[in-house]
C-alpha positions as CSV (number, residue, x, y, z in Angstrom):
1,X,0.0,0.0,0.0
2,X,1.1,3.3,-1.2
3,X,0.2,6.3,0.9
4,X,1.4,9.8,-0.1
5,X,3.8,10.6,2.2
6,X,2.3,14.1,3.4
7,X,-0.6,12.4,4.3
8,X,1.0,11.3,8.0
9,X,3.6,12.1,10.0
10,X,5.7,9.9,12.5
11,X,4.7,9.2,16.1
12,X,7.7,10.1,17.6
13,X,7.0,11.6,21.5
14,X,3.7,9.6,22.0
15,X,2.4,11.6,25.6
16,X,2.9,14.8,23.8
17,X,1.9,13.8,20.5
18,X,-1.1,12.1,22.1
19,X,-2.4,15.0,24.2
20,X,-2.2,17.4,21.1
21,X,-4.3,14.8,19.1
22,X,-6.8,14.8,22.2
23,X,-6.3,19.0,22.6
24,X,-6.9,19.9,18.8
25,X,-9.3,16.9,17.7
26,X,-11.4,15.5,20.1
27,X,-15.0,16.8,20.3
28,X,-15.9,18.2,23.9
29,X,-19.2,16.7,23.8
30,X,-18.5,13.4,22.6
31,X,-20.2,10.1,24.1
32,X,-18.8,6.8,24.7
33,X,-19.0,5.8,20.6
34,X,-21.8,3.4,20.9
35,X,-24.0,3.9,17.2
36,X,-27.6,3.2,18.9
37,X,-27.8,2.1,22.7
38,X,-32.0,1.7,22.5
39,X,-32.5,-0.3,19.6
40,X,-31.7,-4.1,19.2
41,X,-31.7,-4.1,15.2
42,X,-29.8,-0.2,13.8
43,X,-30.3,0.3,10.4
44,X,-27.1,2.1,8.5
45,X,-26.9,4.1,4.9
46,X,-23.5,4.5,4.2
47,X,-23.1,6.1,0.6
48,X,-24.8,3.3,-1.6
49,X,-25.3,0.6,1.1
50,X,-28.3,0.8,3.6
51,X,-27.3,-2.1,6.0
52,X,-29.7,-3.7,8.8
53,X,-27.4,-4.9,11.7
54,X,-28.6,-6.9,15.0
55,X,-26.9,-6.3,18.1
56,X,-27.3,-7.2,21.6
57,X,-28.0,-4.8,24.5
58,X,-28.6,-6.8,26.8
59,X,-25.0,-9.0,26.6
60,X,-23.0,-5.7,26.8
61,X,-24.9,-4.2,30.2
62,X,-24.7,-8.0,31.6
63,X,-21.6,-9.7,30.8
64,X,-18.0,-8.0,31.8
65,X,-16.3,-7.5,28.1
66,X,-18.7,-7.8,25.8
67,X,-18.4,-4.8,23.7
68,X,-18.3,-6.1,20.6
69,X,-21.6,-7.1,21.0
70,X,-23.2,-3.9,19.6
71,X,-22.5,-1.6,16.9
72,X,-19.5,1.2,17.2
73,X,-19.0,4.4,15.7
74,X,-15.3,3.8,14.4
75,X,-15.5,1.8,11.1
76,X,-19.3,3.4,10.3
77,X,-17.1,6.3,9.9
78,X,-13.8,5.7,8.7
79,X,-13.9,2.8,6.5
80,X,-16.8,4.7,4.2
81,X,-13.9,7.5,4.5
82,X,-10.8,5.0,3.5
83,X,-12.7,4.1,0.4
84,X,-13.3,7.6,-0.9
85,X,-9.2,7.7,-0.9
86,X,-7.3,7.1,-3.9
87,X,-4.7,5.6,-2.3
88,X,-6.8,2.7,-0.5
89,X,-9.3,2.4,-3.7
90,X,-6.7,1.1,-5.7
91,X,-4.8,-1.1,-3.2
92,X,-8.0,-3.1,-3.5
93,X,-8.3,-5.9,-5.5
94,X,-8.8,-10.1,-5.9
95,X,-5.1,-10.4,-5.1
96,X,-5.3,-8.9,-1.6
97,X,-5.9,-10.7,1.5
98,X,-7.2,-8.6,4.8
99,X,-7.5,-9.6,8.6
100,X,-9.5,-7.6,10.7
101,X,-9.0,-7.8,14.4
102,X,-11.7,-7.2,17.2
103,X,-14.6,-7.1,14.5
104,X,-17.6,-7.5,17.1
105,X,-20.8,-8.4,16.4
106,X,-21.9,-5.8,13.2
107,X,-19.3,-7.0,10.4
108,X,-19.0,-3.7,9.2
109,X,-15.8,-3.2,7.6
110,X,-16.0,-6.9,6.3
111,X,-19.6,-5.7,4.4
112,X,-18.1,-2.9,2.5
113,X,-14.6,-4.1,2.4
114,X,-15.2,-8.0,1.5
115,X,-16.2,-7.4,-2.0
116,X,-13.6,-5.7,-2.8
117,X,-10.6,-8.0,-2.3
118,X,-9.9,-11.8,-2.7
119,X,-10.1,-12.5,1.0
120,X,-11.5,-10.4,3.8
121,X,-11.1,-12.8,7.1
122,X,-13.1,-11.0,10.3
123,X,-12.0,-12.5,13.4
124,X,-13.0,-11.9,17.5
125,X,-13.3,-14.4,20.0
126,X,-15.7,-17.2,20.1
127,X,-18.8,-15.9,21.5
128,X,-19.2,-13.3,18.5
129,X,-18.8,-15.1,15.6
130,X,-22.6,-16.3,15.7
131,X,-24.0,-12.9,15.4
132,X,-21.0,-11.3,13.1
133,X,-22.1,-14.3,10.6
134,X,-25.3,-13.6,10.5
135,X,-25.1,-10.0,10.2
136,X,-22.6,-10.3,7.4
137,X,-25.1,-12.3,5.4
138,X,-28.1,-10.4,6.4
139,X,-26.1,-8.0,4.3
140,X,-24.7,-9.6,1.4
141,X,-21.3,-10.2,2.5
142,X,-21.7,-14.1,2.2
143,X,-17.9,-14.3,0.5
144,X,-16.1,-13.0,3.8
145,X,-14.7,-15.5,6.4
146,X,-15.2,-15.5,10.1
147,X,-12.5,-17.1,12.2
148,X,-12.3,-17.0,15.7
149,X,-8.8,-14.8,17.2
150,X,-8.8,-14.1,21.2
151,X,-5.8,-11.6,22.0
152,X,-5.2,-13.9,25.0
153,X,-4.2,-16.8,22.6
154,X,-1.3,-15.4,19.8
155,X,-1.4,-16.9,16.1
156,X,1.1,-19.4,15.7
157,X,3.4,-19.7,12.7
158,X,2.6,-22.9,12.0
159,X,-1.2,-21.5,11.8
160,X,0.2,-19.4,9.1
161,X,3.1,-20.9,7.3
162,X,1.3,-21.0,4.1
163,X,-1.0,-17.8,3.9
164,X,-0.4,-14.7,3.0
165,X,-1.8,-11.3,4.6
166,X,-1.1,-7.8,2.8
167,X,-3.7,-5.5,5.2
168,X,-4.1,-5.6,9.0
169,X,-7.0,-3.6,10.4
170,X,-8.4,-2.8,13.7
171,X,-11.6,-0.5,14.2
172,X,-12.1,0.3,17.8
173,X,-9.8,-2.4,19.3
174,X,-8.1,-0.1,21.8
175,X,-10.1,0.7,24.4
176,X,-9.1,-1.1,27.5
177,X,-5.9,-1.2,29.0
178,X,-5.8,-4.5,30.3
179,X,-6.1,-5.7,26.8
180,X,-3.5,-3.6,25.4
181,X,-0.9,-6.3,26.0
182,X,-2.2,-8.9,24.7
183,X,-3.5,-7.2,21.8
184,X,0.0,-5.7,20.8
185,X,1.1,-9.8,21.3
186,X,-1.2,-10.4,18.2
187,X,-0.5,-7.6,16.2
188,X,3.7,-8.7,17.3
189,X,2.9,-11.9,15.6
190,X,1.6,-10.9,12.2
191,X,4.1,-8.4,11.9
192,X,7.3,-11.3,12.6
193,X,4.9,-13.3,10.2
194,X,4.2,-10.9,7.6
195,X,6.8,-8.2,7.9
196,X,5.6,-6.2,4.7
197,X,1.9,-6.2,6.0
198,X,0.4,-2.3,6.1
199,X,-1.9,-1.9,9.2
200,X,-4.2,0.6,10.0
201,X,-5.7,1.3,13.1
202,X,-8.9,3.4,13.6
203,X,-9.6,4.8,16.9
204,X,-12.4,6.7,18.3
205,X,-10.6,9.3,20.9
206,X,-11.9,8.2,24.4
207,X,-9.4,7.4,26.9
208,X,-5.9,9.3,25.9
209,X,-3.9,7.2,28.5
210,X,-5.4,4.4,27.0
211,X,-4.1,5.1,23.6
212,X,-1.2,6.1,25.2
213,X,-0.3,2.8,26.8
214,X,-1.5,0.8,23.4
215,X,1.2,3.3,21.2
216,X,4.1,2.3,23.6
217,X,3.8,-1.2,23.5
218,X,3.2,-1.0,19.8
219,X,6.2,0.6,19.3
220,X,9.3,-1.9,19.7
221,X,7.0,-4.2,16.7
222,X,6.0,-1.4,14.5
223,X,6.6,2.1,13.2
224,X,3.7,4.3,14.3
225,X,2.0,7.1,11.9
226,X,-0.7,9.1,12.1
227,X,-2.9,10.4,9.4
228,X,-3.6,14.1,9.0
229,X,-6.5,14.9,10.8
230,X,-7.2,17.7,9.0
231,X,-8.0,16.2,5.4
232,X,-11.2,17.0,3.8
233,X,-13.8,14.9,4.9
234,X,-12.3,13.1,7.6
235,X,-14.4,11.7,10.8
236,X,-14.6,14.2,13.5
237,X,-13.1,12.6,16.9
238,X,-11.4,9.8,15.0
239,X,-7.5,9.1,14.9
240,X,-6.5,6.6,11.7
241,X,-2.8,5.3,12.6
242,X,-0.7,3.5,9.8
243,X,1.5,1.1,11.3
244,X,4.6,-0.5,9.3
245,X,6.2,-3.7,10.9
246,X,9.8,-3.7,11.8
247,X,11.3,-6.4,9.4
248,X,13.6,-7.7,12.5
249,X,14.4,-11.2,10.7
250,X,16.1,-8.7,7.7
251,X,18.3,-6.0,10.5
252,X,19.1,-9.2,12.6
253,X,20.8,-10.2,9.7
254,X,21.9,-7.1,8.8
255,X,23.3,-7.1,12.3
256,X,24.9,-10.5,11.7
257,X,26.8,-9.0,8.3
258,X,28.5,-6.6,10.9
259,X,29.4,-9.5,13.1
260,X,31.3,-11.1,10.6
261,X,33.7,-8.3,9.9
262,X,35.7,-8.7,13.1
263,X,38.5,-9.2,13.5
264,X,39.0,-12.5,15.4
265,X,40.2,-12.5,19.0
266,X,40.3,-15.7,22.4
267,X,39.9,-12.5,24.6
268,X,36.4,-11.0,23.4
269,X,33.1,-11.6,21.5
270,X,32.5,-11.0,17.6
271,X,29.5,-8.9,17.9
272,X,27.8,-7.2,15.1
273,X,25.3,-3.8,15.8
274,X,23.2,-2.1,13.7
275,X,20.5,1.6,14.6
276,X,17.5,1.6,13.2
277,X,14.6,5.3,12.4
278,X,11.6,5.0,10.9
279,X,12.7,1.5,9.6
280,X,16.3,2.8,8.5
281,X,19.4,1.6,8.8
282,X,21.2,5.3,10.3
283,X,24.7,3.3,11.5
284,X,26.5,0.6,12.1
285,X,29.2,-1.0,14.0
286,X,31.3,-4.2,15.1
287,X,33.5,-5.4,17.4
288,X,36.7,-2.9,17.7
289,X,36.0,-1.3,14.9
290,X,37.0,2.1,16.2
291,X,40.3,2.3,18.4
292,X,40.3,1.3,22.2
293,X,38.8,-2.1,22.7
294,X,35.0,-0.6,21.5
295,X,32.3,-2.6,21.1
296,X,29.3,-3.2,18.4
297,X,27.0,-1.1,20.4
298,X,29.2,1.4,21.4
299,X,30.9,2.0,17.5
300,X,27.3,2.3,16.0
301,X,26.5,4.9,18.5
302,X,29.4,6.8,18.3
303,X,29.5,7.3,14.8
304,X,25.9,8.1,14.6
305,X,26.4,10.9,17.1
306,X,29.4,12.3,15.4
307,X,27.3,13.1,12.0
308,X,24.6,14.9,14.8
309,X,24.6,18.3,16.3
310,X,26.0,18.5,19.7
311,X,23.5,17.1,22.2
312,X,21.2,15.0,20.2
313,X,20.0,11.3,21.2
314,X,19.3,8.1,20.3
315,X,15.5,8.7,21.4
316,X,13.3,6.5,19.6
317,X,16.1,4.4,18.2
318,X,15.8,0.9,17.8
319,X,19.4,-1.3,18.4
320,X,19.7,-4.8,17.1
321,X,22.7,-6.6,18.2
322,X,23.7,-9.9,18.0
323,X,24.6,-10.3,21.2
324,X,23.4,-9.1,25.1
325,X,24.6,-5.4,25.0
326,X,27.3,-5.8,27.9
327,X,26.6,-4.8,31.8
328,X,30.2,-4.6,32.9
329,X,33.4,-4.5,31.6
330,X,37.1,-5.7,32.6
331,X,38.5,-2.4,31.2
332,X,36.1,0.0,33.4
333,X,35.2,1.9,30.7
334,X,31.0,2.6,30.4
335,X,28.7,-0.3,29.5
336,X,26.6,-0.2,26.2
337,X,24.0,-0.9,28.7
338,X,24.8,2.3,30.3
339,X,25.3,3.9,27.3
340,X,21.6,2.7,25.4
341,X,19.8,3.6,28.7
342,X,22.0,7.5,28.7
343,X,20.9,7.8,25.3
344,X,17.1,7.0,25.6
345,X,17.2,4.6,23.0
346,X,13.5,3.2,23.0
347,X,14.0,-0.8,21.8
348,X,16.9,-3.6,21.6
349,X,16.3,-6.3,19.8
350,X,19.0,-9.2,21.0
351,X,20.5,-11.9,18.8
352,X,21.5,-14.2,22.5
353,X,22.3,-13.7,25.6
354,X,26.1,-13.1,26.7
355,X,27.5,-16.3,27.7
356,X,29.2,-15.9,31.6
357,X,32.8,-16.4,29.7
358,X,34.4,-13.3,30.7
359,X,31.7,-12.0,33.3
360,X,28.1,-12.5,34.0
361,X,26.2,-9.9,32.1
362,X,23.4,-8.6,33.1
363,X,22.0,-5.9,30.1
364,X,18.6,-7.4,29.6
365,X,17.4,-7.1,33.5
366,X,19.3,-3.8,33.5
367,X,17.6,-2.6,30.4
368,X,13.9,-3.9,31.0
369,X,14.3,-1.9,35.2
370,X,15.0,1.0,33.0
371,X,12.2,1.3,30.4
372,X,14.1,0.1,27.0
373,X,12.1,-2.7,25.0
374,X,14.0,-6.3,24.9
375,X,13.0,-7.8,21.9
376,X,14.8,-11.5,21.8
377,X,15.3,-13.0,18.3
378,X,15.8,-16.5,19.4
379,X,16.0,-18.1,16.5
380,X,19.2,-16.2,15.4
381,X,20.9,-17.9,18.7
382,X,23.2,-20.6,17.4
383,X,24.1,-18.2,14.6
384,X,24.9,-14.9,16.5
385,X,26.8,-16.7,19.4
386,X,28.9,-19.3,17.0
387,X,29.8,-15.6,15.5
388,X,30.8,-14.9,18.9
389,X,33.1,-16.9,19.6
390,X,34.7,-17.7,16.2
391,X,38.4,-16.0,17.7
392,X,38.0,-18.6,20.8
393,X,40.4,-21.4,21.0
394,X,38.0,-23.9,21.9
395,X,36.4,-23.3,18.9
């Protein structure tokens, strides 16, 4: 999906880029979302399509967590909107496959969406998909599929292996902090699964710590955009967020590349580094690369700093390394732990752990106690540490 780049900008400081969303763009008398809370069947014309949707009342003021069982303003409004653009249009077509997350009960998207592509799946938890089927055919959208996805239970890759997924949508799916976690979880496992999936995440704007919490978890799995709210037409007291997956499998390797240009020594760790904007390489670095015993972390840092103007920081920044980021060292000098934390960098995404060779490192506890992301790519373990140690005698 091609979207004009001046039609979103980067989340970059998400409290103050969330209250200034809230500030400029949310409606002072707006309710909780809900489309119709007195009537059990709600009748929709959207543009060309009248729709008749069943919902249930009664479920949502009885049963803890049941709000997908009625109808939402979110995708009423900004799917009808998506379509209008040029840019979405004509991603559309019988080669593209969508998943929608947290559909609920209406099948809204999946009405006006499913005829449009070669596969529209709409999935929520078990006790939904009842009423979503029946209120997709009620409305003619007989072709889309309805699968059942709880947050609490992650998509496997062996689920997936052999399907493809080019669009990852969510309408009103962030709403409840408590479910933030294991809703980023999900989202975390189509983006390792699909790393050149484009998501987009429509949000009424309720709860700004809510949102809040949901955008730095999302974070460390996805670079976070958000549309211009000020575009003709577009839904009062929405937000629409394009998120683009970090393609870790590729910089891990990229990482790995680095890794294999040290020099060989018994007395330290072949280590390969590599900083990541906006899903951009911006350095590099390996083992004693620079003068003075320097490691991966430590060389990529350096030389990104010496192209910046005095005082700038790694805020934001994403750090693969193919190895734990070291916690102490037998020459004094300052950790990369110490260094990554000093310089705000937001996510590390490890390779392995440090074997206790030469000390017992501690960077991942040390990291984690001070805010920074661990992201560990396990399956680049043998790999990164027989990189490691390729100067070691024993080896």
């Amino acid at each position: 999906m091609e979207v004009p780049l001046n039609l979103y900008a980067p989340i970059e400081e998400v409290e103050e880029d969330v209250q200034v969303l809230f500030a400029v763009h949310k409606k002072k008398d707006a309710d909780l979302g809900m489309f119709d809370s007195k009537m059990d069947r709600v009748n929709i014309e959207l543009d060309e399509y009248k729709l008749q949707i069943k919902q249930n009342r009664q479920s949502l003021h009885q049963l803890p967590g049941s709000t997908g069982s009625v109808v939402w303003k979110t995708s009423i409004n900004v799917v009808p909107w998506l379509i209008k653009q040029p840019w979405f249009a004509n991603t559309l077509s019988s080669d593209v496959c969508v998943l929608e997350l947290g559909s609920g009960i209406s099948g809204i998207a999946g009405t006006l969406l499913g005829p449009r592509v070669g596969k529209y799946i709409a999935t929520d938890q078990k006790d939904y998909l009842k009423g979503l089927r029946e209120n997709l055919d009620q409305n003619g959208a007989n072709v889309v599929e309805v699968s059942e996805l709880d947050w609490t239970n992650p998509p496997s890759e062996k689920e997936w292996k052999d399907a493809s997924l080019d669009i990852l949508l969510l309408f009103d799916c962030v709403y409840n902090p408590n479910l933030n976690t294991h809703l980023v979880s999900s989202m975390a496992s189509f983006a390792r699964f699909f790393p050149d999936l484009t998501c987009l995440v429509g949000q009424e704007l309720r709860d700004p710590e809510t949102l809040t919490d949901f955008l730095l978890k999302i974070q460390p799995y996805y670079q976070v955009f958000l549309f211009n709210y000020e575009q003709e037409g577009f839904p009062e007291n929405m937000a629409l967020f394009l998120l683009k997956p970090y393609n870790h499998k590729a910089l891990m390797y990229a990482a790995l590349e680095e890794a294999k240009k040290c020099e060989p020594t018994d007395s330290a760790f072949c280590v390969g580094s590599v900083l990541v904007q906006h899903g951009e390489i911006v350095s590099t670095g390996y083992s004693r690369e620079l003068p003075g015993n320097t490691h991966a972390e430590e060389c990529a840092i350096m030389k990104y700093l010496s192209q910046q103007p005095r005082g700038s920081s790694l805020k934001g920044t994403v750090i693969y390394s193919t190895m734990e980021p070291c916690s102490k060292r037998l020459s004094g000098k300052k950790s990369c732990t110490d260094q990554i934390i000093s310089q705000n960098v937001s996510t590390v995404v490890l390779g392995s752990r440090e074997p206790d060779i030469f000390v017992k490192c501690e960077g991942v506890d040390l990291l984690k106690n001070s805010g920074v992301n661990v992201i560990e790519e396990l399956s680049f373990q043998d790999e990164c540490l027989k990189e490691a140690v390729r100067g070691h005698h024993s080896n």
